[in-house]
GUFIVEX-453712 format. One record per residue (C-alpha): residue number from 0; residue in one letter; x, y, z. Coordinates in nm, 2 decimals. Layout:
<nodes>
NODE     k   r       xx       yy       zz
NODE   NUM   A        X        Y        Z
...
</nodes>
This chain:
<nodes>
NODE     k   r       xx       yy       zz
NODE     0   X     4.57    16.53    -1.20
NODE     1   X     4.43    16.16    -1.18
NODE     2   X     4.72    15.87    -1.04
NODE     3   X     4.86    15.71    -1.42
NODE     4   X     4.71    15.39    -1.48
NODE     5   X     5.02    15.35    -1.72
NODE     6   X     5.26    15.38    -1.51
NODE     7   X     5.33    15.15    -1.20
NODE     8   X     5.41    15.33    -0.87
NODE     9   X     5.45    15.20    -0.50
NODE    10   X     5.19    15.32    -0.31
NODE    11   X     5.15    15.40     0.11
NODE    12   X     4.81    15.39     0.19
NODE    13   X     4.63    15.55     0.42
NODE    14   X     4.65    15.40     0.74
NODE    15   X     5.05    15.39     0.67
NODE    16   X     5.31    15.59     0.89
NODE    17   X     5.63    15.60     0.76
NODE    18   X     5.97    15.79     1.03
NODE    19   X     6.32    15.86     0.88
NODE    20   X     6.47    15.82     0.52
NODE    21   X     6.25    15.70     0.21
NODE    22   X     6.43    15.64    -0.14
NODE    23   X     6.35    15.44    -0.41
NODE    24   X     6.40    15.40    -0.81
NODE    25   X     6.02    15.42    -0.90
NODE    26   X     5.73    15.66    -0.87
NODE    27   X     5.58    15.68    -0.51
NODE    28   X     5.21    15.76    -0.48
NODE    29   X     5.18    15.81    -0.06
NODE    30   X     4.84    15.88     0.09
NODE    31   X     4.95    15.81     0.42
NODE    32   X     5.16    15.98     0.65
NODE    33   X     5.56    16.01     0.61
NODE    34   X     5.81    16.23     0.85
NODE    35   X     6.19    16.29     0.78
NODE    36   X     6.31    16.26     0.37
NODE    37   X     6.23    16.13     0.03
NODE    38   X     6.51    16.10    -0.21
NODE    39   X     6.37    15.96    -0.55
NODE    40   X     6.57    16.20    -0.80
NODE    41   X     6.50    15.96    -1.10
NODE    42   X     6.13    15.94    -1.03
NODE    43   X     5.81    16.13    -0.97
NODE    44   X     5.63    16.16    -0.63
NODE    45   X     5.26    16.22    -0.60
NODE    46   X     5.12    16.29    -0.24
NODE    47   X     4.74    16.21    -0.26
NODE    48   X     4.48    16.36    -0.10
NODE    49   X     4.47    16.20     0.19
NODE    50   X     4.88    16.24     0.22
NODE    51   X     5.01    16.42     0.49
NODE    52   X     5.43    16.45     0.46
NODE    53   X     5.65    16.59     0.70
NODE    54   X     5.97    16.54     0.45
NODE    55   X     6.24    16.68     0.26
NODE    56   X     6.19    16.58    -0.10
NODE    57   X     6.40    16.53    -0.34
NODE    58   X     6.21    16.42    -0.67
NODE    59   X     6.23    16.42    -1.06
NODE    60   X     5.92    16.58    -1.04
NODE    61   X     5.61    16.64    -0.75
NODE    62   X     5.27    16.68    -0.77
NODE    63   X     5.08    16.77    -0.44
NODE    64   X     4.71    16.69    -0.39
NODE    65   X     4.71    16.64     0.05
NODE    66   X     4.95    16.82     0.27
NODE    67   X     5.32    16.87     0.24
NODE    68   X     5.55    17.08     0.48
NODE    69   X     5.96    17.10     0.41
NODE    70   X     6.15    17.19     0.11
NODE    71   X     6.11    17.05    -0.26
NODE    72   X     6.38    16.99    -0.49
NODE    73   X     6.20    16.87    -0.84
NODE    74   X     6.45    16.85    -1.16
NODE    75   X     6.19    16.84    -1.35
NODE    76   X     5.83    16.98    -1.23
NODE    77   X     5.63    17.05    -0.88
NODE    78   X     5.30    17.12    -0.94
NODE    79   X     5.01    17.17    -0.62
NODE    80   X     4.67    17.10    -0.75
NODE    81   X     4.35    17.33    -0.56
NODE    82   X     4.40    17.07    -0.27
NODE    83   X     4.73    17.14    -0.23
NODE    84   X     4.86    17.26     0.15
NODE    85   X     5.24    17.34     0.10
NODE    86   X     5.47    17.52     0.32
NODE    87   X     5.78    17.50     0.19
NODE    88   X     6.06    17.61    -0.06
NODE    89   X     6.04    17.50    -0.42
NODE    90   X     6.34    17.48    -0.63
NODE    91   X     6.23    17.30    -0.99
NODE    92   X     6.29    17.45    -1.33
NODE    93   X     5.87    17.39    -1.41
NODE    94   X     5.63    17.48    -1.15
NODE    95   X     5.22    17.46    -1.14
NODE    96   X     5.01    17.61    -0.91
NODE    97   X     4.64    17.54    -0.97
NODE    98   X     4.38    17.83    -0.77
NODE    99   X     4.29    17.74    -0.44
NODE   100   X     4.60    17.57    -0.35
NODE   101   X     4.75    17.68    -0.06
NODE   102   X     5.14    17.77    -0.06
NODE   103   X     5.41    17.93     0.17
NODE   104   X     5.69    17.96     0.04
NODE   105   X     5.93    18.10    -0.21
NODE   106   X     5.96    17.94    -0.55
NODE   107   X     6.30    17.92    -0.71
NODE   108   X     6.32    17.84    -1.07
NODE   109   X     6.68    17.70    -1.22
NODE   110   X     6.76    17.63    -1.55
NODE   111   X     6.96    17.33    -1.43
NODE   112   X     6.83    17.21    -1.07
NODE   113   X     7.13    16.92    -1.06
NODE   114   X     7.34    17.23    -0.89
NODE   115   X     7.07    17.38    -0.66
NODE   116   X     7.02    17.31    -0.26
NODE   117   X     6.73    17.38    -0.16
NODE   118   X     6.86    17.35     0.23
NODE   119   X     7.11    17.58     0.14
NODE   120   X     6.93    17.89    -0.08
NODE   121   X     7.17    18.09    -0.29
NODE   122   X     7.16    18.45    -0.17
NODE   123   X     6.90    18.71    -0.31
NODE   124   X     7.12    18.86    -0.59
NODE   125   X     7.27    18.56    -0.73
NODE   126   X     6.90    18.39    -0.74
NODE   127   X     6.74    18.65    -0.96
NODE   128   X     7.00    18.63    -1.18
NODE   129   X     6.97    18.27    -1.24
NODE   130   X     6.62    18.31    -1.28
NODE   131   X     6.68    18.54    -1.53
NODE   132   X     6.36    18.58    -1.76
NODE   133   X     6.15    18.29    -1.59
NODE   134   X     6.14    18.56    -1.27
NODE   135   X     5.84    18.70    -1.42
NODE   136   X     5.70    18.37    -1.48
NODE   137   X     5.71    18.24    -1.15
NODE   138   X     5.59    18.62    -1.02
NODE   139   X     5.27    18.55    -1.24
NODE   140   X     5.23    18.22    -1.10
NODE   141   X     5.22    18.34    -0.75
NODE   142   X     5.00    18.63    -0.81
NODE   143   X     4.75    18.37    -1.02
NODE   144   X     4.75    18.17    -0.72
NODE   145   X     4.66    18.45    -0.47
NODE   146   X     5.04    18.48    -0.32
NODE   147   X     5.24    18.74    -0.24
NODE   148   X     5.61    18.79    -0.15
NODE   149   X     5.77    18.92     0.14
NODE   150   X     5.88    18.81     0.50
</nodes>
């Protein structure tokens, strides 16, 4: 997925390098290098293919193209394109995983992500049953994107 001409986002180029807390109230395109968190819950994040984050993230929705270690928490959508490196947790109620992305991780799909932590995961039982029917999404997701669960 191509950067929206449409819509205006900040941007961190390249040669950036960004330590500690990042928040904001638009759409952040980063294709430099951030380490610690990114809290923009009313607004999309894209990490380009030259990104390389370090970060918790805490997004209306994520798309990965570069790299991306820590946890994601997307309301809305996460979605790691075939350039994708993630390793992580995902908590979203939409997820996309394109083949040849690489992910490791577990995926947790909500019906309302407002009440979910990703730092603090529910336990097993009480996660499958929120899941409920979109378990067996998010299992054909992973197998489609050559993953498999367990420890």
């Amino acid at each position: 997925m191509e950067t929206p001409k449409t819509t205006e986002f900040a941007h961190i180029g390249k040669s950036v390098i960004i330590k500690g807390e990042l928040s904001g109230s638009e759409d952040l395109y980063v294709d430099g290098q951030v380490e610690g968190s990114i809290e923009l819950s009313g607004n999309r994040l894209i990490v380009g293919p030259h990104g390389q984050v370090r970060a918790r993230v805490n997004a209306k929705g994520v798309i990965v193209q570069g790299k991306l270690e820590g946890n994601i928490l997307a309301s809305e959508r996460a979605e790691l394109t075939k350039s994708a490196i993630v390793v992580g947790d995902i908590a979203t109620q939409r997820v996309a995983i394109e083949e040849g992305a690489y992910f490791k991780g577990k995926v947790d799909i909500q019906r309302d992500i407002a009440k979910t932590d990703v730092a603090r995961p529910a336990p097993a039982a009480s996660a499958s049953a929120a899941a409920g029917s979109s378990s067996a999404g998010a299992s054909f997701v992973a197998a489609k994107a050559g993953i498999s669960e367990g420890k």
